[in-house]
MIFI-31698 format. One line per 10 residues: number of its first residue (from 1); their letters; for each residue x negated, y negated, z of C-alpha. Coordinates in steps of 0.25 Angstrom, whole numbers, plus 2048, in hexadecimal, padded with zeros to 3 digits. Each point is the difference from the previous one (the first is absolute). Layout:
# residues N
NUM> A> X Y Z | ... .
//
This chain:
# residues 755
1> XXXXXXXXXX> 231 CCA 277 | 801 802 7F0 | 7F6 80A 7FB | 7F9 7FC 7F5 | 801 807 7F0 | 7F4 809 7FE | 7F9 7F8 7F4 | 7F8 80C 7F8 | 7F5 807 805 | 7F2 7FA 7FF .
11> XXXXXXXXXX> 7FD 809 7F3 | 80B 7F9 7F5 | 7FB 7F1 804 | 801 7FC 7F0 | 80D 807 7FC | 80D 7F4 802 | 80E 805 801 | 801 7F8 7F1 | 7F6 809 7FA | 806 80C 806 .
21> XXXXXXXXXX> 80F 7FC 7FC | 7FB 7FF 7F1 | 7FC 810 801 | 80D 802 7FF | 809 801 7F4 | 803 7F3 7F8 | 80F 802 803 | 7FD 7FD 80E | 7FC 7F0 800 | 80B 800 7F7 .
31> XXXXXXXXXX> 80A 804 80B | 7FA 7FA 808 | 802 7F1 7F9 | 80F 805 7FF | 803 7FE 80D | 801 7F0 800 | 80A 7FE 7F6 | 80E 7FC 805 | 80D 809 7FB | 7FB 7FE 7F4 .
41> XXXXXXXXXX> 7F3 806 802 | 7FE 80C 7F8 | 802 80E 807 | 7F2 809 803 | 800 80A 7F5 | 802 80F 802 | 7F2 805 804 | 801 811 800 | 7F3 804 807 | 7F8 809 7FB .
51> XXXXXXXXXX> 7F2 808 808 | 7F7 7F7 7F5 | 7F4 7F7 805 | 7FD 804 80E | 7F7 7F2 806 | 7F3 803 806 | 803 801 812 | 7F8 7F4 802 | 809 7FA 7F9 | 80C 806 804 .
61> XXXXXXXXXX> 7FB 7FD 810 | 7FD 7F2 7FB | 80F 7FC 7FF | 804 808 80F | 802 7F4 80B | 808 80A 808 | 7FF 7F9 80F | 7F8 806 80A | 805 7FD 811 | 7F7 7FA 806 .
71> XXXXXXXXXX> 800 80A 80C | 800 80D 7F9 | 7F5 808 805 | 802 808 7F2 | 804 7FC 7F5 | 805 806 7F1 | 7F6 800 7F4 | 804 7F9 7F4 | 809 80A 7F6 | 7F6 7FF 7F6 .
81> XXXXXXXXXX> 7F5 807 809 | 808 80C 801 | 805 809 7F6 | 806 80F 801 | 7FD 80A 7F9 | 807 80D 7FC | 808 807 80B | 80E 801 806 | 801 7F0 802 | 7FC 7FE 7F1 .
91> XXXXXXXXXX> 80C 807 7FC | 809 7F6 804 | 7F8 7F5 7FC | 800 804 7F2 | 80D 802 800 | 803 7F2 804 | 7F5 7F8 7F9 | 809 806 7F4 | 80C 7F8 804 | 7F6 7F4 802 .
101> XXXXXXXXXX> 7FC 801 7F3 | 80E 802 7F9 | 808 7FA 806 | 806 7F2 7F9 | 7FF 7F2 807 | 80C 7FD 7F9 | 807 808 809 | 7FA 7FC 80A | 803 7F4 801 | 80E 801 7FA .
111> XXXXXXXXXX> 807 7FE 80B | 7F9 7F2 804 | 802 7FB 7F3 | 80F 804 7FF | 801 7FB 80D | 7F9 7F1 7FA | 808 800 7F2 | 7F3 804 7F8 | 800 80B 7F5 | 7FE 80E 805 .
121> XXXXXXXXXX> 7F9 803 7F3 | 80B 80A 800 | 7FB 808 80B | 808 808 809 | 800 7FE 810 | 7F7 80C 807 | 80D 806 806 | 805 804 80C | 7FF 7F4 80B | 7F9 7F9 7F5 .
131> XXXXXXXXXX> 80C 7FC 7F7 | 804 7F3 7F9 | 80C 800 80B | 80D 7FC 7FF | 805 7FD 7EF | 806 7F1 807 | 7F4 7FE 80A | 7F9 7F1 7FE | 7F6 7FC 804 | 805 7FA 80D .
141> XXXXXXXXXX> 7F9 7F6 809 | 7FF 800 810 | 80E 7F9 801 | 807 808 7F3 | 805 80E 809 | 807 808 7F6 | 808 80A 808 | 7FF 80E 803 | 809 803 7F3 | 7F6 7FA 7F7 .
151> XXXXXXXXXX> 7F4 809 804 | 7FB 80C 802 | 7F8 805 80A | 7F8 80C 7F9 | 7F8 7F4 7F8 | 800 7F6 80C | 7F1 804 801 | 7FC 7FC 7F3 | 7F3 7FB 7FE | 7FB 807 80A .
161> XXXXXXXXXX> 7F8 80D 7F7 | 7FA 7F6 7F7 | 7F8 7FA 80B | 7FD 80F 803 | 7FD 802 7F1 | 7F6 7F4 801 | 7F8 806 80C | 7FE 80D 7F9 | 7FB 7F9 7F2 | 7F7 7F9 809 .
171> XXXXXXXXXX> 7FB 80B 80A | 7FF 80A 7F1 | 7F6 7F5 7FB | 7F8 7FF 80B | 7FF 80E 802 | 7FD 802 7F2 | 7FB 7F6 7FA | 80A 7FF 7F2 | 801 7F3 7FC | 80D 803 7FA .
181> XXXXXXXXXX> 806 802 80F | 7F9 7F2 802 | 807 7FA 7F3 | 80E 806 806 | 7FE 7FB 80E | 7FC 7F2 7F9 | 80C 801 7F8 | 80B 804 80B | 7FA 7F4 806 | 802 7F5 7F5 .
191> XXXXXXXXXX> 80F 807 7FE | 802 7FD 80F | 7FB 7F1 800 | 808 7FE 7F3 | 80D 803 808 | 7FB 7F9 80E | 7FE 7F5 7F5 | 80D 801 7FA | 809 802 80B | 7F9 7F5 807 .
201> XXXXXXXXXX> 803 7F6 7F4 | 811 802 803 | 7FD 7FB 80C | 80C 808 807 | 7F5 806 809 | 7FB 7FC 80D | 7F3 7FF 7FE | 7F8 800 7F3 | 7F9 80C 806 | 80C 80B 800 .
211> XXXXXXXXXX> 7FF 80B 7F8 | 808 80D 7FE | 808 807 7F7 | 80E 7FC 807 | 804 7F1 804 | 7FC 7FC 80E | 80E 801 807 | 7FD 80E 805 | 7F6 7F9 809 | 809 7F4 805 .
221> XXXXXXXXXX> 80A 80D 803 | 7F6 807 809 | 7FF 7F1 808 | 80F 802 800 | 7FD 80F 806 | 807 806 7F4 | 7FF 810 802 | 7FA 80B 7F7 | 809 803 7F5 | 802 7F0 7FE .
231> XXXXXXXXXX> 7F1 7FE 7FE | 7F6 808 7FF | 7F2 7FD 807 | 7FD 7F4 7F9 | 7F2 7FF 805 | 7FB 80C 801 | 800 7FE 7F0 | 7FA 7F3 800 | 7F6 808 808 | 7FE 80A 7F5 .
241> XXXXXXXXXX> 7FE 7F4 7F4 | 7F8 7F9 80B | 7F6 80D 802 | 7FF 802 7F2 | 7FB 7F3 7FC | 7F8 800 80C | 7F8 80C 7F9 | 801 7FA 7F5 | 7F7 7F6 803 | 7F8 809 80C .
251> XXXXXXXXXX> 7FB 809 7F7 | 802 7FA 7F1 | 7FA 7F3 802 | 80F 7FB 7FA | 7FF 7F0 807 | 80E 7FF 7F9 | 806 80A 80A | 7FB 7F9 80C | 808 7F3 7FA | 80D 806 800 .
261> XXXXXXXXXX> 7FD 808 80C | 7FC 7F3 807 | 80D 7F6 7FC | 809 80F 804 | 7F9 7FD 80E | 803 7F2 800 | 80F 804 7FB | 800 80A 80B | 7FB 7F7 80B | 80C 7F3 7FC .
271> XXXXXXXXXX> 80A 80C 801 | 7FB 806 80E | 7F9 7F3 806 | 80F 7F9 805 | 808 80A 807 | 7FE 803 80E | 7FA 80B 805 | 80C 807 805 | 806 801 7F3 | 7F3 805 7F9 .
281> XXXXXXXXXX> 800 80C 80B | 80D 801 7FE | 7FE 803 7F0 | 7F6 809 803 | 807 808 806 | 80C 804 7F8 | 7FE 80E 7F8 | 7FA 800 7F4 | 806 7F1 7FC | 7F3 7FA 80A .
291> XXXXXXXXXX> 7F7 80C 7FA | 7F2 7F5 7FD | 7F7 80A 7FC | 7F1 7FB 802 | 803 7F1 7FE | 7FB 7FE 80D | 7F3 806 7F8 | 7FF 7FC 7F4 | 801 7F0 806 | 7F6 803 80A .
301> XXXXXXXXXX> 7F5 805 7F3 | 806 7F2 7F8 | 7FB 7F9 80E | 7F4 807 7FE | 7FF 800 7F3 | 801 7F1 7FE | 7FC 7FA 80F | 80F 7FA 800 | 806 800 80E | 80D 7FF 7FB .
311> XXXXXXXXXX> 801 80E 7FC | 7FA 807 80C | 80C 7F7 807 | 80A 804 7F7 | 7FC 80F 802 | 802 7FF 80F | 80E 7FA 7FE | 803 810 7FD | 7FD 805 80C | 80B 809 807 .
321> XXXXXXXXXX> 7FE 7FB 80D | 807 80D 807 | 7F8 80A 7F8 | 7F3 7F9 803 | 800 7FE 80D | 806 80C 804 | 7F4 809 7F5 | 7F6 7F6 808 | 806 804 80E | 7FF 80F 7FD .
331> XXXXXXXXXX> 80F 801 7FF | 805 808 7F6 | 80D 7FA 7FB | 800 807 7F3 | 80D 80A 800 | 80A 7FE 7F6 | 7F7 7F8 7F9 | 7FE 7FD 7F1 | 7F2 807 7FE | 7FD 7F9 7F3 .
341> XXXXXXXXXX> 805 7F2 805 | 7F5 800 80B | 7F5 807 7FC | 7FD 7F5 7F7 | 800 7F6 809 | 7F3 804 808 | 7F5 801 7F4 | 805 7F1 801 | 7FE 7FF 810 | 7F2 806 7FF .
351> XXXXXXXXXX> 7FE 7F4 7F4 | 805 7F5 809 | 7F7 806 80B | 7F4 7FF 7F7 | 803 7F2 7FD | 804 7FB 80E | 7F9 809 80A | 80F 801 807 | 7FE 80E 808 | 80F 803 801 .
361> XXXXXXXXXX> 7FF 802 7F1 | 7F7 80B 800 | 803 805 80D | 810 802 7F8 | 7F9 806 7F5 | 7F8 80A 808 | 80A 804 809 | 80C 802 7F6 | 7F6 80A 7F8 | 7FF 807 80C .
371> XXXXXXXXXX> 812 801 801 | 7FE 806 7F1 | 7F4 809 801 | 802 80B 804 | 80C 800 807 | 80A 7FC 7F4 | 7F7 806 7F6 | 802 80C 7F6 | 7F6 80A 7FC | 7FE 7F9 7F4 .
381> XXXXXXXXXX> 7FD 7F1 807 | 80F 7FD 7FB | 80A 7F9 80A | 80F 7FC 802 | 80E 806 7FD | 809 7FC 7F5 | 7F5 7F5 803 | 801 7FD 80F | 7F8 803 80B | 805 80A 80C .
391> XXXXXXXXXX> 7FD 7FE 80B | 7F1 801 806 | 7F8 80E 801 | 80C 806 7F7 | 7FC 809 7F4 | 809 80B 7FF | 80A 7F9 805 | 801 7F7 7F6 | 801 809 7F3 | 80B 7FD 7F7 .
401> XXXXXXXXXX> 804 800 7F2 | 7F7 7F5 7FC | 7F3 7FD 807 | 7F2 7FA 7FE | 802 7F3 7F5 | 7F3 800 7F9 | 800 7F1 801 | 7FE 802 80F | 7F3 809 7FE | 7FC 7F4 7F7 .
411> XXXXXXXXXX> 802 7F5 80B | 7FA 808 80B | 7F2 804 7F8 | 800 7F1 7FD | 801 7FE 811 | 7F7 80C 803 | 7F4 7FA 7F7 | 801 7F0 805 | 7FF 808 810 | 7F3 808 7FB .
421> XXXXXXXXXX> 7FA 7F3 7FA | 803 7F8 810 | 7FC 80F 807 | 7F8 80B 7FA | 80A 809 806 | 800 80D 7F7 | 80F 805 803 | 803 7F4 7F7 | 7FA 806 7F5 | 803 80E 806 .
431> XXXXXXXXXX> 80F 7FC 7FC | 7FC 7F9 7F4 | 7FA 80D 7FB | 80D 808 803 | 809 7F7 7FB | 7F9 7FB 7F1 | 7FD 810 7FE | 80F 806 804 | 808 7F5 7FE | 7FC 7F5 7F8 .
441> XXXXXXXXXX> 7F7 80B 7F6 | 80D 80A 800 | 80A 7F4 7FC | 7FA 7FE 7F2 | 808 80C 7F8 | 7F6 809 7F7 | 805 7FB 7F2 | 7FA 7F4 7F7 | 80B 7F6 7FE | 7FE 7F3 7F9 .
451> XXXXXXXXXX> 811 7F9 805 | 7FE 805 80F | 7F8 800 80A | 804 80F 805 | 7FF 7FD 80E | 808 805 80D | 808 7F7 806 | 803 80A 80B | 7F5 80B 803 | 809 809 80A .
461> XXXXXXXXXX> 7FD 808 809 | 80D 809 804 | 802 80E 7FB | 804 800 7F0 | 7FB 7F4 7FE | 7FB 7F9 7F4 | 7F7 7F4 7FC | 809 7F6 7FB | 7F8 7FE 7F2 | 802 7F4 7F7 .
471> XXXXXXXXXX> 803 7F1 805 | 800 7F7 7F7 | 803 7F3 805 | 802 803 80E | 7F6 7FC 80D | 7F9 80F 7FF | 7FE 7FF 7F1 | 7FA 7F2 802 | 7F7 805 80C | 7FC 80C 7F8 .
481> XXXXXXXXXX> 7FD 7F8 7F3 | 7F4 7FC 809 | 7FC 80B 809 | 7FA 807 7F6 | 7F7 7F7 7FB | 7FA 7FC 80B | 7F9 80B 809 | 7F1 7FD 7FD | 804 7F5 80A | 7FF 806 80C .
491> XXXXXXXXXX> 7F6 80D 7FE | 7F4 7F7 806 | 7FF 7F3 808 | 7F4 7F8 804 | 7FA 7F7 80A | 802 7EF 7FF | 7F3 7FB 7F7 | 7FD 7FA 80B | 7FE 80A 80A | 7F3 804 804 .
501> XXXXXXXXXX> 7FF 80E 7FA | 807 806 7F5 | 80A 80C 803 | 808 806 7F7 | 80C 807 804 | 807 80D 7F8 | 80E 803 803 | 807 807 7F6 | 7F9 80B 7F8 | 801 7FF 7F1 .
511> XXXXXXXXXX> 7FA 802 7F4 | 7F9 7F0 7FF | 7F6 7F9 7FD | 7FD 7F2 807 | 7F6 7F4 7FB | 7FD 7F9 80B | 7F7 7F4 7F8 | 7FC 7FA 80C | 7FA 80B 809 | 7F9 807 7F3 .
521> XXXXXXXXXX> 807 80A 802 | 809 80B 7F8 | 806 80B 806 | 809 80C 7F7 | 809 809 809 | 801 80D 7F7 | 80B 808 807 | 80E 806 7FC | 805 7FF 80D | 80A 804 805 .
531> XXXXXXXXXX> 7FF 80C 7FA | 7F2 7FF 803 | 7FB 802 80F | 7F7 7F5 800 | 7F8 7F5 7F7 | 7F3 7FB 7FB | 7FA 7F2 800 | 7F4 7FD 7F6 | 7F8 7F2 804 | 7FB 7F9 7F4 .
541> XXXXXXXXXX> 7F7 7F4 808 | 7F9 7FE 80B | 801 7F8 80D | 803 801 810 | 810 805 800 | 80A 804 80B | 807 80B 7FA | 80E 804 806 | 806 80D 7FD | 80E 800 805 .
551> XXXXXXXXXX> 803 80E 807 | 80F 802 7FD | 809 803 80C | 803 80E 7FA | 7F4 806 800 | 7FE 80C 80A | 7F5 808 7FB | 7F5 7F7 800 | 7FB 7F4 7F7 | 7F1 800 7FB .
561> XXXXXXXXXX> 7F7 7F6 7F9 | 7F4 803 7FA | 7F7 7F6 7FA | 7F8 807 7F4 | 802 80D 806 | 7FC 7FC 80F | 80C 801 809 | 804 7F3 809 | 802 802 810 | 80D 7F9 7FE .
571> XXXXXXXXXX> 80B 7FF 80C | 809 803 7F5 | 80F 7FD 808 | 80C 801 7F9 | 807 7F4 7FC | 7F2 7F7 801 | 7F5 7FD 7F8 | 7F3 805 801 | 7F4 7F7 7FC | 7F3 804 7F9 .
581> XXXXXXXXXX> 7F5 7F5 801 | 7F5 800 7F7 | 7F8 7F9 7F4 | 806 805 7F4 | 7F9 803 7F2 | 804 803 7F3 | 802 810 7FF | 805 803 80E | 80C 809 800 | 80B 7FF 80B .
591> XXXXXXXXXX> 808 80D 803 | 80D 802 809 | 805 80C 803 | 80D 800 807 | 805 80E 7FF | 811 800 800 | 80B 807 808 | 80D 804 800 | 805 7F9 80D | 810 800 802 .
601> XXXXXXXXXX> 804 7F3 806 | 80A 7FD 80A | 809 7F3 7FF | 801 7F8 80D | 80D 802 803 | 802 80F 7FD | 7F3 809 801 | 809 80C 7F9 | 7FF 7F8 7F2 | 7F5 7FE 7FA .
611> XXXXXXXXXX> 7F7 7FB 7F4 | 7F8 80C 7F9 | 7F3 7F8 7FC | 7F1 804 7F8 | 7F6 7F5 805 | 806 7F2 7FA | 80C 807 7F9 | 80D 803 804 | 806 80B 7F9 | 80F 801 7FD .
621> XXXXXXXXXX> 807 80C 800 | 807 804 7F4 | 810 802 801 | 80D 7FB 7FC | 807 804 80E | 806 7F5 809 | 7F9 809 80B | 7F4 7FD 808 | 7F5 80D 7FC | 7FF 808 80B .
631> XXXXXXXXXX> 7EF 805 800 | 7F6 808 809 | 7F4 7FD 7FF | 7F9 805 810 | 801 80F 7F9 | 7F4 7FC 7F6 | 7F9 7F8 80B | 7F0 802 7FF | 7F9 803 80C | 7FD 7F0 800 .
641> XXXXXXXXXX> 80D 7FD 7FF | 7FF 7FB 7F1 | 80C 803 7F9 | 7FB 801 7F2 | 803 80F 7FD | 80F 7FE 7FF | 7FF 7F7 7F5 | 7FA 805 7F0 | 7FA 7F6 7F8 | 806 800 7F1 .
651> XXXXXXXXXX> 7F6 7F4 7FB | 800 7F2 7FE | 805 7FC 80F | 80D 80A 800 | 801 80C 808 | 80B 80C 803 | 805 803 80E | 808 80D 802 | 804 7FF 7F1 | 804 7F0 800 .
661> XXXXXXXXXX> 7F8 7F6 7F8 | 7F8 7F6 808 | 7FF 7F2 7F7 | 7F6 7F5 806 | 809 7F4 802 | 7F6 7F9 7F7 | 803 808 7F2 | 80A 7F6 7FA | 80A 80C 7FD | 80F 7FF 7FE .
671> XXXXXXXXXX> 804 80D 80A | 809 802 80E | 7FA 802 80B | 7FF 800 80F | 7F6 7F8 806 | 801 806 80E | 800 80F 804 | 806 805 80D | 7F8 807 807 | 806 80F 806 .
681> XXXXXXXXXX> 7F7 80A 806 | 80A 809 805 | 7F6 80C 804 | 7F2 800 805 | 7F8 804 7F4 | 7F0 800 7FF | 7FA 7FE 7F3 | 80C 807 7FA | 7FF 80C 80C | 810 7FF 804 .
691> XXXXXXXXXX> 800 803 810 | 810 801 800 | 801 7F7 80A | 809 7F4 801 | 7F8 7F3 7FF | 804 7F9 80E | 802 7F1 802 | 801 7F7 80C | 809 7F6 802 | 7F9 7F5 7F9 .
701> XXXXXXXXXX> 800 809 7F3 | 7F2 804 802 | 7FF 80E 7FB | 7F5 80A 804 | 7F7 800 7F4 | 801 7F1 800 | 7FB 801 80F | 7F6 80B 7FB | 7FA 7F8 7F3 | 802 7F2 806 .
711> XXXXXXXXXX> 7F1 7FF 802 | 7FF 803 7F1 | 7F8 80C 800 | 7F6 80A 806 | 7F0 801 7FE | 801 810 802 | 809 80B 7FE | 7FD 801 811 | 805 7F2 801 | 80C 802 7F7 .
721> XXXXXXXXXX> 803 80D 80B | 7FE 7F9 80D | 809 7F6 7F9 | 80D 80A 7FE | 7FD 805 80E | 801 7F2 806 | 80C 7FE 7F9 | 806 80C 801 | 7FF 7FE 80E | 806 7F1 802 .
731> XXXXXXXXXX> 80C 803 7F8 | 801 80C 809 | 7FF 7FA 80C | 80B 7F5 7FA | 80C 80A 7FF | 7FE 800 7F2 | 7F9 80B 7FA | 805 80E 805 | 7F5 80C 804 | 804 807 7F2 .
741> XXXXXXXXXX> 7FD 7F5 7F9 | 7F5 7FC 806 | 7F9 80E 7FE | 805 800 7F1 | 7F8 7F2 7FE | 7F3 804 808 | 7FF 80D 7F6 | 803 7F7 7F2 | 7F6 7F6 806 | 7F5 80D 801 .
751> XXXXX> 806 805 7F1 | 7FE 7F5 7FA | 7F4 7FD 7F5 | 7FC 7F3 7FD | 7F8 7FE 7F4 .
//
C-alpha cells in the first residue's frame, strides 16, 4: 500500500511548481539545463550562497512533497510552517547556516567529478574521508578490482559527505527560505547528473544508473565478502548521495534530483535483484564492509514517491533476516554489535511497514528501541563504545575511551519520531528531547566556521573526556552538517487532514513560530528554555483544536497550564501528554509552568554512578581527572527531598557544586569533563547537621539514607522525624547500625533546620 504525495494545501491552488522555480535566481534554470549534456556538457558554475532574497512560506511550502505514511496517527508539519526563533537551539543553527552559505559546490563535488574525468575547477577535496583517493586510482568498473596496494581505505567513503552536504542545503532552504540555498542544492544536483551522465557514457558500468565518487568494484567486492579495510561500506555512501537528492527534490521541488535518484534505484536493484538470498545476508553482515545505511529507506520513499513497485522490492532485498526477526520476536541480539551499522536500518523497516502493512517490520522497530532505550543509553541519549553495543541493561559497564558516536543519536532520533508518528507514545519523544538537547545540540562546537562543520564525532562520557570537535569529511561531520538545520522539524506535529478533529501536538519547547495555513491557525512559543522553567503559546486564529502538551518524564514538582490565566485540571503524568480541548481565538495566551529540579540519576546497572541533571539538561562536571568525582549530595536534601540547595546557579544554564563548575551538555563548549558522579555518603548528615555516624549499607548496596529518602521527601518536619526513627530502627534491628550510632543520628535528625 503506497501513500500517496500530499499535493499543496487547499489555499495555494493557483501557484505551479514552474512559477515557483522561476522565484529563484536566474543561475538556477541554468543548472539545471546543465545536467543533460554528455561529458561534454558544461560543469554547473560555482554558486557561493549568500542570506539574500528569502521567498515568501507559501512558496517555500509549495515545493515540500515530503511523504506522508499512510498509517501515521501523527504526522510532521512542512519545514516551511515552523521556524525558530532565538535561543539555545538557534545558536547552532546560525552557526551551520554559515557553512551552508560559504561553502563552495565545487568542492563539493570535486571528488565525483575527479572520480568521472571532469575539471575540478580547481577545487580541492573536502578532506578527510572525503579525499580524491589514491594518485593511480581509475575509474574502475564492477570487474576492474585494483587491489589492496592501489587504494586507500581512509577515502573509500568518498561521496558519501556530499550527499550529506546536499541534505543540509536542502533542509537550510526549507527552513529558511533563501533562495541562494535553493540555487546550491539545484546546482549540486545538475553537477551530480553531469557525472551520472558522463560515467554512464564510458560504458564500463553496470548499469547507467551508478553513481559514486570511486568505480563500482568495491561493490562487486562486498558480493565477493571482501572485509573492511579492503572496501569500505560501499552503500552506506550511496545512501548518503541517495538521501541528499531525495531531499533535494522533497523539499526543493528539484525534478532533476528525482531522475538521478530513480535510475541510482534502478542500478541498485540489477545489482542486488540476482543473488540469492543467502549471499545478500550474508553481505550484510560482515562489519562495516555490509554497513547500508538507510537504503532500505530511501528505496521505500522512491516507491512512494514514484508509485514504482520495483523500489519498494528492491528495498526489502536489505533486509537482515537475523536481526529482524530476532528485534520482532523480542530478542535482543544486539552485543558486540556495529551500533551505527544498524540503527539505520530500522527508520527503513518502519518505511517498508508503512508501505506494506507487514507487522514484523514495526513490531522489529518497536522492540529494538526498547533494546537501546534506556538500557544502552547515556545520559545525554548517546549509545555504543568505540561504536558497539554492550550488552543489554549495561551503562556503566560499558564506559570506555570512546563512547556515544553522534551519528548514532542521529539515527535513533530518526527511529524514535517515525514510532511517535504509528503510536502517540510520549517516551519516544521523552528520548527525542534528551538526545536533540544534550547530544545532538552539545555536538555542534561554539565557534562560527565557514571549511567545517565543528561537530563531535564522539561525545564521551567517561571521566576526562572531551567532545571530539571537527569532522570534516567523516560520517559524524556528515550527520552534523544536517542536524542543525533541522529542529523546527519535530517541536509540533498534527493530526491526518482527514481526521475528524484537529489536534495539535507540542513536544519540544522552543522558541517557534508555526503557520499551520489550513487550520487558520498561528501559534508563537516565546520561551528561552531550557534555562527558562517553562513556555508560552500565543494563538493567532480561531477554530475547534485538541492541544497536547507533552509533560516531560523529568518533571517532579508539578506541571500547570493556564489558559488566559485560568488554570487547567490537568492529569499532568510525567512522560505523557496532557490535552486542552477548546475553541480557540485570536489573543488567548497558553502558559506552562514546569518548575526544574536537580534529580541525580542512577544508571541501570550501577545505582552508585550517577548523572547530575537540572529539568531537560545534563550537566557535566568540570575536570581534567581520569577519575570518576566522588559528590554528596543527601546532606543538602530539603525536607522534600529536592536536592536543589547543593548546587549554585552561575547563569546562563551553568552551575557550581562544592567548588566544580557544572556545564549543561548542551553549551557547545571545547572542556573535559565527567559526565557521571559517584555517589559517596560516607556519614549521615541532614541538611549539612553531620551526626558522626557511619552511613550503613545492606548487602545490595542500599545505604540508610537511600533507604530513608527513597520515597523522595517528607510533607512535615514530623514526617521527616518519624521517618529517621523508622529507619533508625530497621537498620538496627538488621545488625547494621550500632546503639551509639543510632543515638547520634536520632539527635542530628532533631538538630537539624531545613529552610
Amino acid at each position: 500500500m503506497l501513500p500517496t504525495k500530499p499535493g499543496p494545501d487547499s489555499w495555494l491552488p493557483a501557484v505551479s511548481r514552474r512559477s515557483i522555480l522561476q522565484l529563484g535566481a536566474a543561475g538556477a534554470a541554468a543548472a539545471g539545463l546543465l545536467s543533460m549534456g554528455g561529458p561534454g556538457a558544461v560543469a554547473a558554475p560555482p554558486v557561493v550562497a549568500r542570506a539574500g532574497t528569502v521567498l515568501d512560506r507559501r512558496a517555500v511550502a509549495a515545493l515540500d512533497h515530503t511523504v506522508i505514511g499512510p498509517g501515521w496517527r501523527a504526522q510532521p508539519f512542512r519545514m516551511a510552517d515552523v521556524r525558530i526563533g532565538d535561543g539555545v537551539f538557534s545558536r547552532a543553527a546560525d552557526q551551520n547556516l554559515e557553512l551552508a552559505r560559504a561553502y563552495p559546490v565545487d568542492r563539493v563535488l570535486a571528488v565525483f567529478r575527479r572520480n568521472a574525468g571532469l575539471d575540478t575547477k580547481g577545487a580541492s577535496a573536502p578532506g578527510g574521508w572525503e579525499g580524491f583517493g589514491h594518485p593511480n586510482e581509475q575509474a574502475w568498473g564492477p570487474t576492474d578490482y585494483p587491489g589492496r596496494a592501489n587504494v586507500q581505505t581512509e577515502n573509500l567513503l568518498r561521496g558519501h559527505y556530499a550527499g550529506h552536504f546536499l541534505s543540509m542545503v536542502a533542509l537550510a532552504f526549507a527552513s529558511t527560505g533563501e533562495s541562494a540555498l535553493k540555487d546550491k542544492a539545484d546546482a549540486i544536483v545538475a553537477g551530480l547528473g553531469e557525472v551520472q551522465q558522463t560515467l554512464a557514457a564510458t560504458g564500463r558500468y553496470s548499469h547507467p544508473g551508478f553513481l559514486a565518487a570511486y568505480g563500482e568494484w568495491q561493490f562487486s567486492q562486498l558480493e565477493r565478502y571482501a572485509p573492511y579495510g579492503e572496501i569500505w561500506a560501499p552503500y552506506y555512501t550511496a545512501h548518503k548521495i541517495f538521501a541528499g537528492l531525495l531531499d533535494a527534490y522533497q523539499l526543493c521541488g528539484n525534478e532533476q534530483a528525482l531522475t538521478i535518484a530513480s535510475s541510482m534505484g534502478r542500478w541498485v536493484h540489477a545489482r542486488l535483484s540476482v543473488l540469492p538470498n543467502e549471499q545478500r545476508q550474508r553481505m550484510w553482515g560482515i562489519y562495516i564492509a555490509g554497513e547500508y545505511g538507510g537504503m532500505n529507506e530511501v528505496l521505500a520513499e522512491l516507491a512512494a514517491i514514484t508509485g514504482d513497485e520495483q523500489f519498494l522490492a528492491t528495498a526489502k532485498l536489505f533486509d537482515l533476516d537475523t536481526l529482524v526477526t530476532a528485534s520482532a520476536d523480542g530478542v535482543d541480539i544486539l552485543d558486540g554489535k556495529h551500533a551505527n551499522q544498524h540503527i539505520p536500518q530500522f527508520p527503513g523497516y518502519a518505511k517498508v511497514f508503512d508501505h506494506t502493512g507487514e507487522t514484523r517490520y514495526l513490531d522489529a522497530v518497536r522492540n529494538f528501541w526498547g533494546m537501546v532505550v534506556p538500557g544502552r543509553t547515556y545520559a545525554h541519549g548517546g549509545n555504543g563504545e568505540g561504536e558497539l553495543w554492550g550488552p543489554a541493561n549495561t551503562v556503566a559497564g560499558d564506559i570506555g575511551a570512546r563512547n556515544a558516536e553522534t551519528c548514532a543519536s542521529y539515527n535513533m532520533l530518526k527511529t524514535s519520531r517515525l514510532l511517535f508518528f504509528h503510536t502517540l507514545d510520549a517516551r519516544y519523544m521523552d528520548y527525542y528531547e534528551r538526545a536533540v538537547l544534550n547530544h545532538v545540540l552539545g555536538s555542534r562546537k561554539n565557534v562560527s566556521s565557514t571549511t567545517s562543520p565543528e561537530v563531535a564525532y564522539m561525545f564521551q562520557v567517561q571521566p576526562g573526556g572531551r567532545r571530539e570537535y571537527g569532522n570534516t569529511g567523516t560520517c559524524c561531520g556528515g550527520t552534523g552538517l544536517e542536524n542543525h538545520v533541522k529542529y523546527n522539524d519535530s517541536i509540533y506535529f498534527r493530526s491526518p487532514a482527514a481526521a475528524s478533529r484537529r489536534e495539535l501536538w507540542v513536544n519540544l519547547y522552543l522558541p517557534s513560530t508555526l503557520e499551520w495555513e489550513d487550520a487558520g491557525l498561528t501559534l508563537v512559543q516565546e520561551t528561552d528554555y531550557p534555562r527558562q522553567q517553562g513556555t508560552r503559546l500565543r494563538v493567532s486564529g480561531g477554530g475547534a483544536l485538541d492541544l497536547h502538551l507533552r509533560v516531560p518524564g523529568w518533571v517532579r514538582r508539578g506541571f500547570t497550564v493556564k489558559v488566559n490565566g485560568q488554570v487547567q485540571q490537568l492529569d499532568a503524568r510525567p512522560a505523557t501528554y496532557v490535552t486542552v480541548s477548546r475553541t480557540w481565538s485570536t489573543g488567548d495566551v497558553v502558559d506552562v509552568e514546569m518548575p526544574f529540579s536537580l534529580r541525580a540519576v542512577p544508571t541501570v546497572d550501577d545505582p552508585g554512578l550517577q548523572s547530575l541533571e537540572w529539568g531537560p539538561t545534563v550537566l557535566l562536571v568540570r575536570g581534567t581527572a581520569a577519575r570518576t568525582p566522588e559528590v554528596g549530595l543527601y546532606g543538602s536534601a530539603a525536607l522534600d527531598g529536592s536536592l536543589d540547595r547543593a548546587i549554585t546557579p552561575t547563569g546562563g544554564g551553568y552551575f557550581t557544586l562544592g567548588g566544580q563548575t557544572l556545564e549543561p551538555a548542551w553549551s557547545g563548549d571545547d572542556t573535559q569533563y565527567s559526565m557521571y558522579i559517584r555517589r559517596t555518603e560516607p556519614r549521615i548528615v541532614f541538611a549539612g547537621t553531620d551526626s558522626g555516624a557511619k552511613n550503613p549499607a545492606r548487602p545490595d548496596g542500599t545505604t540508610f539514607l537511600d533507604a530513608l529518602w527513597g520515597d523522595g521527601g517528607f510533607a512535615s518536619r514530623t514526617d521527616f522525624l518519624a521517618g529517621v526513627r523508622r529507619t533508625v530502627d530497621a537498620f538496627s534491628a538488621e545488625g547494621l547500625l550500632s546503639r551509639r550510632d543510632a543515638q547520634r543520628t536520632l539527635l542530628a535528625a532533631g538538630k537539624a533546620r531545613f529552610a
